[in-house]
C-alpha positions in Angstrom: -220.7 29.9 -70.6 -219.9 25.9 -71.5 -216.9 25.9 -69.1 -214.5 28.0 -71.5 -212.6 30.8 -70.6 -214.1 33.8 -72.3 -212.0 36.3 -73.6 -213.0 39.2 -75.8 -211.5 41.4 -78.3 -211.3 44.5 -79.8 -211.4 44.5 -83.9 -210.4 48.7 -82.8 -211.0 50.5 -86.3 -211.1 54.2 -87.0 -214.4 54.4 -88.1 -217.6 51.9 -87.1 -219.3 53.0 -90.0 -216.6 53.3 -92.6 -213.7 51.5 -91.4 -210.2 51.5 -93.4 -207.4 51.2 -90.5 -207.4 48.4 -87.8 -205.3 49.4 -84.8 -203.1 46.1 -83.6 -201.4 45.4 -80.5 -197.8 43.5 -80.3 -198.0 41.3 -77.3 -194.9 42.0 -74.9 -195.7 38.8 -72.1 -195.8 35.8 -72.0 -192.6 34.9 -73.3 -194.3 32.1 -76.2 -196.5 35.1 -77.5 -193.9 38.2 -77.7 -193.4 40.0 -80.8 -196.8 38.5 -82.3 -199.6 40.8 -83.0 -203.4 40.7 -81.6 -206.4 42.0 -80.6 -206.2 43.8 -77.8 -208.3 42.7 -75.0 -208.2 40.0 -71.7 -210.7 38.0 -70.1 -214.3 38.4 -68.8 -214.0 38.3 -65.1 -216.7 36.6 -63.1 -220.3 37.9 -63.4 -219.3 40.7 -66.1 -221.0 40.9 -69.5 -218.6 40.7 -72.0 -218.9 44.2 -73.7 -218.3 45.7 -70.5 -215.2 43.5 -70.3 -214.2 44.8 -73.6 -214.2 48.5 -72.6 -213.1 47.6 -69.5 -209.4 45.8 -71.1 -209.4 48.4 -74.0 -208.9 50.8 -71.0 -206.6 49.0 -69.1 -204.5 48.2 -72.2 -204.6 50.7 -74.3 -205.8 53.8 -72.3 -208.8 54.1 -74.4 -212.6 54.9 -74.7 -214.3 53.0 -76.8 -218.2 52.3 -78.7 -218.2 49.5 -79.4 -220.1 48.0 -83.0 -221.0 44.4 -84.5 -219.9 41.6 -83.0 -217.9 39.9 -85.7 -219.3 36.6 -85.5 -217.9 32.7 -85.1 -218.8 29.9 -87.0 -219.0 28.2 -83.1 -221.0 28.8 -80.7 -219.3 31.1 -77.7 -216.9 32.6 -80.0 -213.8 32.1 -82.0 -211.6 28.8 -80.5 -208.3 29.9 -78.9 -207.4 26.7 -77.1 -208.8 23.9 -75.7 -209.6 26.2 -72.6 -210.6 29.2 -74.4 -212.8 31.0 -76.5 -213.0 34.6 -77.9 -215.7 36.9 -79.3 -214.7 39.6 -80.8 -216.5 43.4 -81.3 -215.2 46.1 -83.5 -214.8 49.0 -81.5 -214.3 52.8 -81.7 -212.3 55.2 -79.8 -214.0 57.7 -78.4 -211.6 59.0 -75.7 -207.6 59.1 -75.4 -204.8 58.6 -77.4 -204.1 54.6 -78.0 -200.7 54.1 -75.9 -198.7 50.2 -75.1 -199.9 50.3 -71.1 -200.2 46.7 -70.3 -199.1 43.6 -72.6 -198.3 45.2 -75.4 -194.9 47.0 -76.7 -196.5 48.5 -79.9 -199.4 49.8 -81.4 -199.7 50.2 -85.1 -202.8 51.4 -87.5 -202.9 48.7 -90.6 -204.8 49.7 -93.9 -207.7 47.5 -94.1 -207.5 47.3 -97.6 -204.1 46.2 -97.9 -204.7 42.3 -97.0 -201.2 41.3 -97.3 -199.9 44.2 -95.2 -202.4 43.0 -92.6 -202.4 39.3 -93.1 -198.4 39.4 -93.6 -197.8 40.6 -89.6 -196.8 38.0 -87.4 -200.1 36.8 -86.0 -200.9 35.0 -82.5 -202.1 32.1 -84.3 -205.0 31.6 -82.9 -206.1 35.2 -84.1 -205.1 34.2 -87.6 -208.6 33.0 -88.9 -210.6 36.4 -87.1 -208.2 38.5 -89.5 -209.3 36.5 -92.4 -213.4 37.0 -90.9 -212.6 40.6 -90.3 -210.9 41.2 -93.7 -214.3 39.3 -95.4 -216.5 41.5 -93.6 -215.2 44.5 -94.3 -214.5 43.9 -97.5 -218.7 42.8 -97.7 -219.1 46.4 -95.7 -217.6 47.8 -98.1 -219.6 46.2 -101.1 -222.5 47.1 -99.9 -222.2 50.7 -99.3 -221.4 51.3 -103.1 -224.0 53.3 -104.9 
């Protein structure tokens, strides 16, 4: 790690192989990020590899199981540029186990149509999540493409 603070996220869809609907979390604490809409996930604690951070938050959070897929990759190295302290990488993720329920950070959950852009693009993002939407939307939308007979 280059001195960042890693921090990973989950890109939860409903399918890994075919995905349509992203499940989004709306941040509840701190006070300058309630009411906008995320990733779910936290940080990587010391000596933990980041997928098992992953599975580890999307429990915590969300009460969830997950696989977890790609990684959906940054245009920097260490992952996607939250602050000048921070960096996130980002996996798309399955559920496995449980029911997807607000536990910790988050007042709402809500499944978005991933190929609705605007319906997904229109929520009020953390902004520093804004331009993985956009990555995610592009590579799903390739995903897509490339699946076509």
């Amino acid at each position: 790690m280059n001195g960042l603070i890693q921090v990973v996220g989950g890109a939860v869809v409903d399918s890994l192989a075919e995905p349509s609907m992203l499940l989004v979390a709306r941040r509840s604490a701190p006070e300058q990020l309630a009411g906008l809409w995320e990733f779910p996930g936290g940080k990587v604690e010391p000596g933990e590899e980041p997928k098992a951070a992953l599975a580890r938050e999307l429990l915590e959070e969300l009460g969830v199981g997950v696989r977890l897929g790609a990684e959906l990759a940054s245009q920097v190295p260490g992952g996607w540029p939250l602050n000048p302290r921070a960096s996130m990488r980002v996996w798309f993720a399955e559920i496995t186990h449980g029911e997807p329920q607000p536990l910790e950070d988050h007042d709402d959950l809500r499944w978005v149509r991933l190929d609705n852009h605007s319906a997904v693009l229109d929520l009020p993002w953390i902004p520093a999540d804004f331009p993985i939407v956009r990555a995610l939307l592009d590579a799903v939308a390739v995903k897509a493409e490339s699946t076509l007979p």
